[in-house]
N, C-alpha and C positions, 0 to 999 in steps of 0.2 A: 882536068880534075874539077869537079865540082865544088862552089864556092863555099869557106864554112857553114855560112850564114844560109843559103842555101839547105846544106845537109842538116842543119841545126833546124828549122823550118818541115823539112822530108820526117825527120826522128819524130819529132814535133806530132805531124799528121798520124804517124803509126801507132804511138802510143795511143793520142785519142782515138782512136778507130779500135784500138782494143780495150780499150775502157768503154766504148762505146757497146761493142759486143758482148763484152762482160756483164753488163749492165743490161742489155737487149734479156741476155741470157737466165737472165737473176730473175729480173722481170716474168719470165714467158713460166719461167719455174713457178711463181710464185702466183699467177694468175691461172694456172691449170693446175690441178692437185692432182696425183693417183694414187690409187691406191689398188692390192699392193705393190710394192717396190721391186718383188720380184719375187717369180711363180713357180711352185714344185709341183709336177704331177708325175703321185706315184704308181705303182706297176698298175692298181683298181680303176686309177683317175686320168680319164683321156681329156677331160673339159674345166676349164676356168674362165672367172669373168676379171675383169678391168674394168675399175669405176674412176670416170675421170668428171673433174667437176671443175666448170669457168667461174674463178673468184675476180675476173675482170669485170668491167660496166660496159664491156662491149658484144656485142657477139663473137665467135672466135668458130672458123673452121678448122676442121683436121682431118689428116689422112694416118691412115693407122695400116704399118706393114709388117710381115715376119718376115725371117730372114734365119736359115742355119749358122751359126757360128763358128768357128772354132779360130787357132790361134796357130799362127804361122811366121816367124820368124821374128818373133817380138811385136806380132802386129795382130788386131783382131780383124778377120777377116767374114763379112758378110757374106753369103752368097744365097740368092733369091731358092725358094721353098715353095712347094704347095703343100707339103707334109702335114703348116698346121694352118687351118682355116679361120682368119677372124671376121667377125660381124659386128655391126657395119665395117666395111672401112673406111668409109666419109660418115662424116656428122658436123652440125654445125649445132654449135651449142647457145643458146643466151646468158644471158647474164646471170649468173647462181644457181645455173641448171646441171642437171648429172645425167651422164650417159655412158651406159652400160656397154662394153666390149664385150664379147663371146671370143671364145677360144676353143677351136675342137682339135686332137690331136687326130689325123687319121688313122696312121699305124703306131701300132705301141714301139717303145726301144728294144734291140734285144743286143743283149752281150754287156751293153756298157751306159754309162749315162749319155743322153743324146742332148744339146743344148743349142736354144735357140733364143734372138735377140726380136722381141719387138720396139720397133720405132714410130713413136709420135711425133708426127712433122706439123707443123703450125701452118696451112694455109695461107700467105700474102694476100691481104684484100687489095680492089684496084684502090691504088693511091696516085697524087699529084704527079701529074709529067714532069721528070727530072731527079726526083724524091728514090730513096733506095730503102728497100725492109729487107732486114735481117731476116733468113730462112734459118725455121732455129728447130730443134727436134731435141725427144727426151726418148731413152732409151733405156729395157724395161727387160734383163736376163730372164729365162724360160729354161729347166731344168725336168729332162723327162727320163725316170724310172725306169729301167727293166724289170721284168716282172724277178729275176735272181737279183745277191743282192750284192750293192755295189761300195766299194772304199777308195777312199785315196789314198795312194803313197807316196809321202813328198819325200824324197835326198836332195839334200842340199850341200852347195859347197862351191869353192870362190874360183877364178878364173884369171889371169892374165893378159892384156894384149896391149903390150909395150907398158905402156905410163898408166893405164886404165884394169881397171879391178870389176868386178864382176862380181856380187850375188846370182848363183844359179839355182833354180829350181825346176828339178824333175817330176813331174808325175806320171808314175810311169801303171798308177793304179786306175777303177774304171769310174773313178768320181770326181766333181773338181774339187778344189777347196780353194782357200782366200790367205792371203797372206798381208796383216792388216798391223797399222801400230808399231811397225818395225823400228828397234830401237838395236846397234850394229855400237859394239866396244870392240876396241882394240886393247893390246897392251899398255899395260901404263893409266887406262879409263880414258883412252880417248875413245869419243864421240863421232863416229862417222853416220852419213844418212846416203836417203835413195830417193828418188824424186817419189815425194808424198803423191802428186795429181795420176801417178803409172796406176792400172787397173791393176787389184788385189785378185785376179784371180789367175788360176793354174790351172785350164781345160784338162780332164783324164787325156793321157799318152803324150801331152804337149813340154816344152822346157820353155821357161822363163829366164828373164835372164836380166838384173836390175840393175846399171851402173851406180859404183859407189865412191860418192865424193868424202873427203877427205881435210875436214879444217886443221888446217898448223901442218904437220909435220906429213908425208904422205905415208902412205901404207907400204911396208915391205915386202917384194915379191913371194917369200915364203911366210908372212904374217898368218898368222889365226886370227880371229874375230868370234867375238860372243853375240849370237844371235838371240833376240828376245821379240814374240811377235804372238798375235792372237790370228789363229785360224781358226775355220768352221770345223773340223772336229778338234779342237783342244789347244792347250798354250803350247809354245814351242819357248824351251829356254835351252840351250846347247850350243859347244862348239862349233865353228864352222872352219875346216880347212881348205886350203889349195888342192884341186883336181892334180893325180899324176903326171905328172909328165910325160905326151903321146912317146 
């Protein structure tokens, strides 16, 4: 077994290293800007641009990719695209320069909303032998139209599995929408939560699904819960119950 003072040393290195990267992270955010933050193109509009501008004092390369989306088992899943074409996808920027992304969709959506993620990954310059950079990217939802028109429809409602609870959400409509600001009462005005950093969003046809902790006393297998949350079409303030029993 490894020595305390050892494993106290080990923890030690982990932490900074994510403090480190947090910080790499904060940084890369904050010396590349975009704008915007993320792109609708409706049934008319195949093409958009992305303006990225380096507020660092360095030069800064980047590689800029798409990627189709969608959401599979609580997990966002990439999977490589030529559907939408960007331009450039290298650039290397100077110091308080801007440069302009192109976006062309090829084919329009049909039936449902179609969603794609572009990612800006930061180019590593050559550095010092032995020296380690953080490869770090910003990623940028893409949201395209059918030419009919499209809604979301979230049911929501709770879950079990053993000791563990479950906020679920269905969309089972052809749009996504975001589930944002979630504030979860139980009986009595207790205060339950869902990990704030989970993506707010619910692709059309996909289920979410957001473990819910629990301060003081734990949740009742057949509890109810007051749900209060801001999503992209409108507030949500309602009940939320336990799913049937299969």
């Amino acid at each position: 077994m490894p020595h305390p003072q050892y494993r106290l040393r080990a923890a030690t290195r982990r932490i900074a290293a994510i403090l480190l990267l947090s910080a790499a992270a904060a940084a890369f955010s904050q010396a590349l800007s975009i704008a915007p933050v993320n792109i609708n193109l409706e049934p008319n509009r195949r093409s958009a641009t992305l303006s990225l501008t380096n507020r660092s004092e360095s030069d800064m390369s980047i590689q800029v990719r798409v990627f189709s989306w969608n959401q599979l088992n609580n997990v966002d899943q990439l999977t490589e695209t030529n559907t939408v074409i960007v331009s450039p996808p290298l650039a290397t920027l100077a110091p308080g320069s801007n440069q302009v992304i192109r976006l062309l969709l090829r084919h329009p959506a049909i039936g449902r909303e179609e969603t794609y993620r572009i990612l800006v990954d930061q180019i590593p310059s050559a550095g010092k032998v032995g020296t380690v950079q953080m490869v770090l990217r910003l990623s940028i939802p893409v949201f395209a139209e059918p030419s009919n028109k499209t809604t979301p429809h979230l049911q929501l409602h709770l879950e079990s599995d053993g000791e563990k609870h479950f906020l679920v959400c269905v969309n089972d409509g052809t749009r996504h929408d975001a589930l944002r600001e979630m504030e979860l009462t139980a009986s009595g005005g207790r205060k339950l939560k869902t990990d704030p950093s989970a993506s707010p969003y619910i692709l059309a046809g996909v289920t979410r699904r957001w473990p819910i902790v629990a301060d003081g006393e734990p949740l009742a297998a057949s509890e109810a819960l007051r749900l209060k949350a801001k999503t992209d079409s409108g507030p949500i303030d309602q009940e939320i119950l336990h799913a049937p029993a299969r």
